[in-house]
VOGU-3710 file (C-alpha; in Angstrom, 3 decimals, decimal comma):
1> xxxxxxxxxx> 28,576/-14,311/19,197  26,092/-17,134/18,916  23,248/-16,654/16,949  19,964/-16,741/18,389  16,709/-18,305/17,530  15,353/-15,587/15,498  18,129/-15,654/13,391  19,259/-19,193/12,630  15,398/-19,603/11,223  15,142/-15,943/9,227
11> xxxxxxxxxx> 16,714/-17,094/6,163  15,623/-21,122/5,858  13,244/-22,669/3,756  11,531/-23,268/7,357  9,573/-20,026/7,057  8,384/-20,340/3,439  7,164/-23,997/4,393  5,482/-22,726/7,553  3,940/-19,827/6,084  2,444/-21,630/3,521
21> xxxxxxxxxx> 1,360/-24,777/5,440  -0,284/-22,419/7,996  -2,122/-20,644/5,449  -3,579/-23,662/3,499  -4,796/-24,741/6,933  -6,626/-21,901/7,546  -8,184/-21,646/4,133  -9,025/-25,926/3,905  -10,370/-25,583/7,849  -12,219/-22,259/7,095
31> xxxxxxxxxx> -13,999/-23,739/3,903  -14,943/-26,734/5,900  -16,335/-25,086/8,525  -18,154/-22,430/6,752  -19,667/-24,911/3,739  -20,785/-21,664/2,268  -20,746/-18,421/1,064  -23,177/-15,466/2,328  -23,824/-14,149/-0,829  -24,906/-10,853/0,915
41> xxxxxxxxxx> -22,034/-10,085/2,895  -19,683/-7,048/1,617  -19,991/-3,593/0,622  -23,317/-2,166/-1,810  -20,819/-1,565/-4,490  -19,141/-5,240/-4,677  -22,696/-6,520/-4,538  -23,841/-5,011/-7,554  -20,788/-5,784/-9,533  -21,741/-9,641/-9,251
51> xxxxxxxxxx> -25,029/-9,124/-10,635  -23,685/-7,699/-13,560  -23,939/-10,014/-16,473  -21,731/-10,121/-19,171  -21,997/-12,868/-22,782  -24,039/-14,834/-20,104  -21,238/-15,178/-17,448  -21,732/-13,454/-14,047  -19,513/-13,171/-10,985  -22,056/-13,796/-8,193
61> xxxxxxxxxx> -23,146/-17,250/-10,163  -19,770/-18,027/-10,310  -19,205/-17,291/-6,393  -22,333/-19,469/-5,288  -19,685/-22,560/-5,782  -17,863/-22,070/-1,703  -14,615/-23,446/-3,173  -13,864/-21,825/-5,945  -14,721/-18,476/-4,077  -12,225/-19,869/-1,129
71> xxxxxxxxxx> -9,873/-21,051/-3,613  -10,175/-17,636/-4,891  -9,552/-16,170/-1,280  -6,433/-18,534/-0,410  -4,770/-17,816/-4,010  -4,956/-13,874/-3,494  -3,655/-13,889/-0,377  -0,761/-16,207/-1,739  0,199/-13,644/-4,089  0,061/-10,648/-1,684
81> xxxxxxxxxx> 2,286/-12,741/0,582  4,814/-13,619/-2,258  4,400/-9,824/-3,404  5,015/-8,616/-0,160  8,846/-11,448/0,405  9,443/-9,696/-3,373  9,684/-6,269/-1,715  11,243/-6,957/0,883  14,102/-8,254/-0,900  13,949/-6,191/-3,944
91> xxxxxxxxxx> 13,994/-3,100/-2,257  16,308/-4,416/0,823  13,808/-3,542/3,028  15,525/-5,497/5,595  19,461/-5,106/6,049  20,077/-9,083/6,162  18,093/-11,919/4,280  14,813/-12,860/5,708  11,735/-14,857/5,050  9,675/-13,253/8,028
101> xxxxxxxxxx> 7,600/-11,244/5,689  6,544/-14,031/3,898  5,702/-16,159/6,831  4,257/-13,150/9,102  1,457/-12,699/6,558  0,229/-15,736/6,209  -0,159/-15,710/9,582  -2,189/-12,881/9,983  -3,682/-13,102/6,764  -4,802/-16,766/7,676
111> xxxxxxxxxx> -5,978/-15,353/10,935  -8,140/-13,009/9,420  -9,269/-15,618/6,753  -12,998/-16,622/8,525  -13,694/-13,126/9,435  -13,681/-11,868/6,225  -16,990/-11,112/3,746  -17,904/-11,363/0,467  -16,727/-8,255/-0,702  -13,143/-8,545/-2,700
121> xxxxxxxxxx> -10,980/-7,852/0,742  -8,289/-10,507/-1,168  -8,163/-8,862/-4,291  -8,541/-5,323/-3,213  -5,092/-6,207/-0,423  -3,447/-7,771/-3,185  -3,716/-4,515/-5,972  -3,330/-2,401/-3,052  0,101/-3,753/-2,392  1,079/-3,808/-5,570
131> xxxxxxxxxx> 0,169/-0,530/-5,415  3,174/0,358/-3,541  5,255/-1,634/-4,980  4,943/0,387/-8,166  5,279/3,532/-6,070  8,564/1,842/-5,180  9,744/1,367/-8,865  9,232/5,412/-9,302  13,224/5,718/-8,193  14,101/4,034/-11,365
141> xxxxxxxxxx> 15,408/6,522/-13,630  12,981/7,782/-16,530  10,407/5,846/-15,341  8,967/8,267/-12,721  5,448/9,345/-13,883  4,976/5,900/-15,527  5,194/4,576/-12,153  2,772/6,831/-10,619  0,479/6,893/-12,939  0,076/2,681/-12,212
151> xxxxxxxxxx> 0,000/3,060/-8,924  -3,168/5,821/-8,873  -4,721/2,799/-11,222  -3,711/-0,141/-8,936  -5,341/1,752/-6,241  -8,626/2,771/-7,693  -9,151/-0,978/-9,180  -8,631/-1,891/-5,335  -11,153/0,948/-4,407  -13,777/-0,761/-6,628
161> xxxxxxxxxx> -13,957/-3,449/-3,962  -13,331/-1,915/-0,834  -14,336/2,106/-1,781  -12,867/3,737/0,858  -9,175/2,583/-0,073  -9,346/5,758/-2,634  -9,076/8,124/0,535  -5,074/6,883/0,715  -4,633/9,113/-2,061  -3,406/12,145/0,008
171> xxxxxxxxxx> -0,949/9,446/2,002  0,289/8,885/-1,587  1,011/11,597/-2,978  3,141/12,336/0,965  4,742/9,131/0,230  6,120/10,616/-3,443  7,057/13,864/-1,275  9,370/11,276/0,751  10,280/9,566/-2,012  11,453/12,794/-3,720
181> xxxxxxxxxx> 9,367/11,986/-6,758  6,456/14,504/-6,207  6,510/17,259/-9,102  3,666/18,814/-10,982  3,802/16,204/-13,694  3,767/13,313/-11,242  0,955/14,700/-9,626  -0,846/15,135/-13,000  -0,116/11,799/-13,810  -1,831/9,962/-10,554
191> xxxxxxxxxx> -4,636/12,124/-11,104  -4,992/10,984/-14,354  -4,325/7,076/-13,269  -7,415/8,201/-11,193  -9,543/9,404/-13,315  -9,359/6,748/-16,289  -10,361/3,975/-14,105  -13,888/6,573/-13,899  -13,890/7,163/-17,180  -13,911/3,148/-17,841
201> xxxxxxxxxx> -16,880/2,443/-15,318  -18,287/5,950/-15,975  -18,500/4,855/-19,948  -19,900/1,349/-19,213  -22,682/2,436/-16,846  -23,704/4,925/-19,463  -23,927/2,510/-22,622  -25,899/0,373/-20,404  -27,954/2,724/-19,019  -27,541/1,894/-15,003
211> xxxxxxxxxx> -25,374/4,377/-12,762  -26,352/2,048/-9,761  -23,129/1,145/-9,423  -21,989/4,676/-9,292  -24,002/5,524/-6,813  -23,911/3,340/-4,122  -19,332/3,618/-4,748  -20,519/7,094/-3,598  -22,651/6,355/-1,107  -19,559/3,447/0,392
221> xxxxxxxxxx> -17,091/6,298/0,065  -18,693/8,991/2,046  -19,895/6,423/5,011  -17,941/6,712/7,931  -18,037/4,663/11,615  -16,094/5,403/14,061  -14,360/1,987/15,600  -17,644/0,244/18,012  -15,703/-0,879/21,329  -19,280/-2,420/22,593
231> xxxxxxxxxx> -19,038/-4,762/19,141  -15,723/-6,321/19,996  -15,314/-8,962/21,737  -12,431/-9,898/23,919  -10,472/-12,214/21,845  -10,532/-9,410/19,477  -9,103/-6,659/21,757  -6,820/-8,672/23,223  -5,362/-9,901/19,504  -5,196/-5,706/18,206
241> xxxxxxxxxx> -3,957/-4,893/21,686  -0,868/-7,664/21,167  -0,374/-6,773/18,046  -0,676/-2,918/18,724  2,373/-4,008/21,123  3,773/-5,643/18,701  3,721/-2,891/16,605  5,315/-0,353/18,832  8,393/-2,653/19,673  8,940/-3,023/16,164
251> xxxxxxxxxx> 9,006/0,888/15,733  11,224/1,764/18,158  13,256/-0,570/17,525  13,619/0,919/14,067  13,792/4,560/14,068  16,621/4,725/16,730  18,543/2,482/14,191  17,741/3,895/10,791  21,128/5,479/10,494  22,392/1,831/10,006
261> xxxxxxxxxx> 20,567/1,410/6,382  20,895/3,432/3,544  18,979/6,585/2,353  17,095/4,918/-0,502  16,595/2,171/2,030  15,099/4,988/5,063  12,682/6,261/2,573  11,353/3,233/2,020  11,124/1,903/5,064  9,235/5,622/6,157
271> xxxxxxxxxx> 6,942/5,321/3,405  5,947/2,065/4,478  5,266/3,351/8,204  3,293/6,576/6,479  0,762/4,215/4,919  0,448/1,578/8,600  -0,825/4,998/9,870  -2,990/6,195/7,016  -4,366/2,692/6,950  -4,605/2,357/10,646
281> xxxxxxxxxx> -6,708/5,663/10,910  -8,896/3,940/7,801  -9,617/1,329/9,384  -10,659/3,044/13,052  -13,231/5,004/11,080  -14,408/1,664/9,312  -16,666/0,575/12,236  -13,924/-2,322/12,491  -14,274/-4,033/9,113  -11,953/-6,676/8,744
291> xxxxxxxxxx> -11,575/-5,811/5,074  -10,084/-3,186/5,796  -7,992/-4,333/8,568  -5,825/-6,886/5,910  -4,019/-4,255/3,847  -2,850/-3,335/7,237  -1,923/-6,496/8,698  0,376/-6,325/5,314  1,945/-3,645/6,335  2,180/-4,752/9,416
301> xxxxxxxxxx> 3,852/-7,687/8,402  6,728/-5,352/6,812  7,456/-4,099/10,167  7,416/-6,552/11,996  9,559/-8,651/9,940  12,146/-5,890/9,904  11,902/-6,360/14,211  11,831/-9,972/13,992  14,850/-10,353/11,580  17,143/-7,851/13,300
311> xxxxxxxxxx> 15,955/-8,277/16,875  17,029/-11,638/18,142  16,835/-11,082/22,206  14,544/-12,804/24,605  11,891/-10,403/24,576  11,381/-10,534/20,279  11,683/-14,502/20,854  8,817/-14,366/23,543  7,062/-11,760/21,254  7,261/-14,152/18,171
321> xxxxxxxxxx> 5,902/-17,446/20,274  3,324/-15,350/21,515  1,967/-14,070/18,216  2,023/-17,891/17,220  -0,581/-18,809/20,167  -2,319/-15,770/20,125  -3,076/-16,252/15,959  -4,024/-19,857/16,292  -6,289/-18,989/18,814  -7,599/-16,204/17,531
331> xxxx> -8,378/-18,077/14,432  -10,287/-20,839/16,238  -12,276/-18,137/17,781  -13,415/-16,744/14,713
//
């Protein structure tokens, strides 16, 4: 059978070059165009932690220089991306080689890239990825707990920029349950992965006196919107719609098929659709904040790589052109 387009580009250095030249682009276009960096944009929490001084150095002097703070932006998003192609094939996510994960987030990610704030969206996606990726690593014999244990830390250092990430807990500990790893030590240990992180920032904001920081984590944590349809403009809903689409072809075009891969491989692949809904139902109840809209577009970019690397038919090829248009123009909105 001849191979389609899909396929003849899903394992080429095409894809890595693509992805990467698409997502320097974004970041050298969206630094140009912005020329600055509202030093008031992100959540109460992430503001106070660049006020903090420490031997005379301080974060939000540091992030008054736009480059460095873009630099900052394109080089996190790098790694998630490269994080993200290292799963995938470490964990043979997908049942033939592909780049598509690589590529697919830099897409999106780059996409995203203008919308997003001052408020450690970049790092926070890129610990909350390798989050899971740890998670992963808790099938390796004798190294359960250890594993779990770094992912509850991973995901409360990428809570202390975006807060709310900390309420994925509950999908983590169901992801362990699918993952066959959930026992009454490993549930010990992420609570104690939890917990140190507080004990850190709990000790620090008493030997200097200020609980500030504390307080207004709380305050992020417990504040809720639901997603504001009379804020969004077209462009918008038409990009979520497609990709909602998107999406939805990519799951049923999985779960039918899972047979195909192995068990190890299944559990995976379920875990990874468990925490696209968690984060999807984040998200809706984040009054649409595009922080919290990358970690799933990573996600996302799992799935849909799976689709786009085992689909080849006219309708995934039409689906794949059409994300390219509707990114680049999306991004040229924003």
């Amino acid at each position: 059978m001849k191979r389609g387009f899909l396929s003849n580009i899903a394992y080429t250095n095409a894809l890595w070059g693509a992805g990467l030249l698409l997502l320097m682009a974004a970041a050298v276009i969206n630094h140009i165009v912005q020329g600055h960096v509202d030093m008031n944009g992100g959540a109460e929490s992430f503001n106070l932690i660049n006020q903090y001084t420490f031997l005379n150095f301080s974060l939000y002097d540091t992030l008054k220089f736009p480059f460095l703070y873009h630099l900052l932006q394109f080089l996190f998003l790098l790694g998630t991306a490269l994080l993200l192609q290292y799963m995938s094939s470490e964990f043979r996510l997908i049942r033939v080689r592909s780049y598509f994960t690589f590529f697919l987030f830099c897409l999106l990610g780059g996409t995203l890239l203008p919308n997003l704030t001052l408020s450690g969206a970049t790092a926070s996606c890129f610990l909350f990825i390798l989050a899971i990726f740890r998670l992963f690593r808790s099938l390796d014999h004798g190294f359960e707990n250890r594993a779990v244990f770094d992912t509850a830390v991973l995901l409360t250092l990428s809570s202390i920029f975006q807060s709310r990430m900390l309420w994925l807990v509950p999908a983590i500990w169901m992801v362990m349950g699918i993952l066959q790893v959930f026992s009454l030590k490993s549930f010990l240990a992420s609570l104690l992965g939890i917990l140190s992180v507080f004990w850190i920032i709990g000790g620090v904001s008493f030997l200097i006196g200020d609980y500030s920081y504390l307080l207004a984590y709380s305050k992020d944590l417990l504040q809720f919107q639901l997603f504001p349809i009379y804020g969004v403009t077209s462009t918008e809903i038409s990009y979520i719609a497609y990709l909602a689409v998107l999406m939805i072809s990519a799951i049923i075009s999985f779960w039918p098929k899972q047979h195909l891969d192995k068990l190890r491989t299944r559990n995976y692949l379920n875990s990874v659709l468990l925490l696209w809904f968690a984060m999807l139902i984040l998200w809706f109840f984040s009054s649409n904040d595009e922080s919290y809209m990358l970690p799933l577009l990573g996600l996302s970019a799992l799935v849909m790589a799976h689709f786009f690397s085992l689909v080849d038919s006219l309708y995934s090829r039409l689906m794949f052109f059409a994300l390219l248009i509707l990114s680049v123009t999306a991004f040229l909105y924003y």
